[in-house]
C-alpha positions as CSV (number, residue, x, y, z in Angstrom):
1,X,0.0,0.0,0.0
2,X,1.2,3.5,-0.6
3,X,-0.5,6.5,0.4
4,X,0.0,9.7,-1.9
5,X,-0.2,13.1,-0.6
6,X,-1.5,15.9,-2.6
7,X,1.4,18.3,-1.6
8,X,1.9,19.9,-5.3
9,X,-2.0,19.3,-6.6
10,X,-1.2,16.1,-8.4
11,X,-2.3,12.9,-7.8
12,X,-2.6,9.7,-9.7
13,X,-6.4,10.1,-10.2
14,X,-5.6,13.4,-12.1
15,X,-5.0,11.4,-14.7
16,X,-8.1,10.2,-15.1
17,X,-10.2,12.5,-12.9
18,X,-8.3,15.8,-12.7
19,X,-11.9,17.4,-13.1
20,X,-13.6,16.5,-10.2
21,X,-10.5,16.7,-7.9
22,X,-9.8,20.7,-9.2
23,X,-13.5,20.9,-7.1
24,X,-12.7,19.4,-3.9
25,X,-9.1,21.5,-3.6
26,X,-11.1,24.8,-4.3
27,X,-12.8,24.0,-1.2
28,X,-10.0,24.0,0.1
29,X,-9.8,20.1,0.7
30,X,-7.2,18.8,1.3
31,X,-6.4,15.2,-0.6
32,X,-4.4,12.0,-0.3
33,X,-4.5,8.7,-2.7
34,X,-4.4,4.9,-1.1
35,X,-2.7,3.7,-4.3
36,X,-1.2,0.2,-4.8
37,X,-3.4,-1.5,-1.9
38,X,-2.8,-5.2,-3.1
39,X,-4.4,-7.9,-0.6
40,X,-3.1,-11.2,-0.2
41,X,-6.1,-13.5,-0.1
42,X,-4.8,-14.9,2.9
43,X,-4.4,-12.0,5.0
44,X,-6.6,-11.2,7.9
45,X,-9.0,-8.7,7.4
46,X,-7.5,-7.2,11.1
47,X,-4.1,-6.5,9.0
48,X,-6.2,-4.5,6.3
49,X,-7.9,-2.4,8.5
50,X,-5.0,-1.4,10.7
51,X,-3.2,-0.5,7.4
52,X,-5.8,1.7,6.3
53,X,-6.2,3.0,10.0
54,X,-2.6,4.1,9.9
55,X,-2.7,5.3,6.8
56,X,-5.8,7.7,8.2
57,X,-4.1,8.9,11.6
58,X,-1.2,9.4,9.1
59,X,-2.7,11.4,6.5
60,X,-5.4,13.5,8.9
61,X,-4.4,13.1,12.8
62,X,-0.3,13.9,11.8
63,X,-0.9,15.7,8.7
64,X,-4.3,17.4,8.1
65,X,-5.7,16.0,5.0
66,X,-9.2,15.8,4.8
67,X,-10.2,13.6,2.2
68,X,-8.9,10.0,0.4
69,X,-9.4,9.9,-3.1
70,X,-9.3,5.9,-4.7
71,X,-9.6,5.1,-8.3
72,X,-11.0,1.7,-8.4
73,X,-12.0,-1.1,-10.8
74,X,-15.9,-0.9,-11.2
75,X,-15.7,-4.5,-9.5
76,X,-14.8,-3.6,-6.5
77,X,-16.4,-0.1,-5.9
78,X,-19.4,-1.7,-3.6
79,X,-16.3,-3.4,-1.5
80,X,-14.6,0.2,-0.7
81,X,-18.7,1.5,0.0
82,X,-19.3,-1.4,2.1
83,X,-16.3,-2.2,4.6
84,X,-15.0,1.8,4.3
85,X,-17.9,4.1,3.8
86,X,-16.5,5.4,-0.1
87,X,-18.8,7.0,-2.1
88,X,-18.7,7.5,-5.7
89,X,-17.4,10.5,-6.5
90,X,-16.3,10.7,-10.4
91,X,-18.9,7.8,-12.1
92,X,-17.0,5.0,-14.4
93,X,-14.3,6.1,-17.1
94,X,-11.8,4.8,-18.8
95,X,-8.4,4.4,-16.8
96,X,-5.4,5.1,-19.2
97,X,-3.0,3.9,-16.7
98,X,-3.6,0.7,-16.6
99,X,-6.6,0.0,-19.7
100,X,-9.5,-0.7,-18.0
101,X,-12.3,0.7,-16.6
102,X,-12.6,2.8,-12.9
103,X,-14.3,4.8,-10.6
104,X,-13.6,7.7,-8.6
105,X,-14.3,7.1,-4.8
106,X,-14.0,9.4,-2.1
107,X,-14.3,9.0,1.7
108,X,-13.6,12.8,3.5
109,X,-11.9,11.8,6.6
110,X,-13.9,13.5,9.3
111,X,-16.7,10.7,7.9
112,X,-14.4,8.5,8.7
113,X,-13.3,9.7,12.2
114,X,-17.1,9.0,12.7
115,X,-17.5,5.9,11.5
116,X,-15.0,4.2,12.9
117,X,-16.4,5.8,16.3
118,X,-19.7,4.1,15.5
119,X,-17.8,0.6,14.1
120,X,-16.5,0.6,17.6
121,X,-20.1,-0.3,18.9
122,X,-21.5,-2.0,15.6
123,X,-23.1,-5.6,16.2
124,X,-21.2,-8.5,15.7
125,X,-23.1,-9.3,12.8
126,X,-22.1,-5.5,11.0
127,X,-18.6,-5.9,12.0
128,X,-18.2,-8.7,9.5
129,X,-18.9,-6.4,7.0
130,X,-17.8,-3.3,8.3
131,X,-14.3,-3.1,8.3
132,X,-13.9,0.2,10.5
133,X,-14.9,-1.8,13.5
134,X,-11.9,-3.4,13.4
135,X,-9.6,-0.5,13.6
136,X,-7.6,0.1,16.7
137,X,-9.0,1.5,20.0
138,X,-7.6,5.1,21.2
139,X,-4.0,4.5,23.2
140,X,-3.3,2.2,20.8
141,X,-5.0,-1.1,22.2
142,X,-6.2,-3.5,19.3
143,X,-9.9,-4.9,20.0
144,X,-8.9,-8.2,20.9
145,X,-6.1,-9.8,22.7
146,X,-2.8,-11.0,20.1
147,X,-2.4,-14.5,20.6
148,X,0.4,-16.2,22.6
149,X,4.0,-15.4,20.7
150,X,2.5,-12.6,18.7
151,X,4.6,-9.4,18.6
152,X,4.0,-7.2,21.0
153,X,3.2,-4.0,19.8
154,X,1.5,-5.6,17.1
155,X,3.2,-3.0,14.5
156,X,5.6,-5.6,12.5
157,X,2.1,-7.2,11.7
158,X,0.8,-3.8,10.2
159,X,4.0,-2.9,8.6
């Protein structure tokens, strides 16, 4: 996974979606890109979320950016809508990077700050299918107790 900042106004999706991202930065938004956010089928979904939870206290707690930007494949658009709250933001268009189709999604973080507030006290049933609920509590603290030999700070995990 990387995580590009907008420090200079370009990101990736400018490419493709330059048009609806000029709007957002004249509101003075200020945007990063998940980019590159390959999952292993076997990984845990807990791994996934606290790599996008760092990324988030990363990109608005350390830095103040306010919103992430994603290009996706039209494929997996109701994934990102589903586990992290994106919304589509930029409709389906041709993606010259890489020759097929995607989507513009964007989740502004303060609606994510919010979420992942409310994931904290989701059902067990939701939390299967919300993957904010699985982010780490305040101080640090994961949800649930690593098992026996795990690393203890659980950060060579996330890494």
């Amino acid at each position: 996974m990387s995580l590009c900042l907008d420090m200079r106004g370009r990101l990736p999706a400018d490419e493709n979606f330059g048009d609806r991202l000029v709007l957002l930065r004249r509101q003075g938004r200020r945007l990063c890109e998940p980019s590159r956010l390959a999952i292993d089928p076997g990984m845990s979904r807990r791994v996934f979320a606290a790599l996008i939870h760092i990324s988030y206290l990363y990109a608005n707690r350390l830095h103040g950016y306010t919103d992430y930007v994603i290009e996706v494949n039209p494929r997996h658009v109701a994934f990102y809508q589903r586990m992290l709250g994106f919304a589509d933001f930029g409709g389906e268009r041709p993606c010259s990077r890489v020759g097929a189709p995607a989507v513009l999604l964007r989740l502004p973080l303060d609606h994510m700050a919010t979420q992942i507030a409310l994931g904290r006290r989701c059902s067990r049933r939701r939390r299967r299918t919300f993957l904010l609920s699985l982010f780490l509590r305040p101080g640090g603290r994961a949800r649930h107790r690593a098992p026996p030999g795990a690393p203890v700070c659980g950060m060579e995990e996330a890494a």
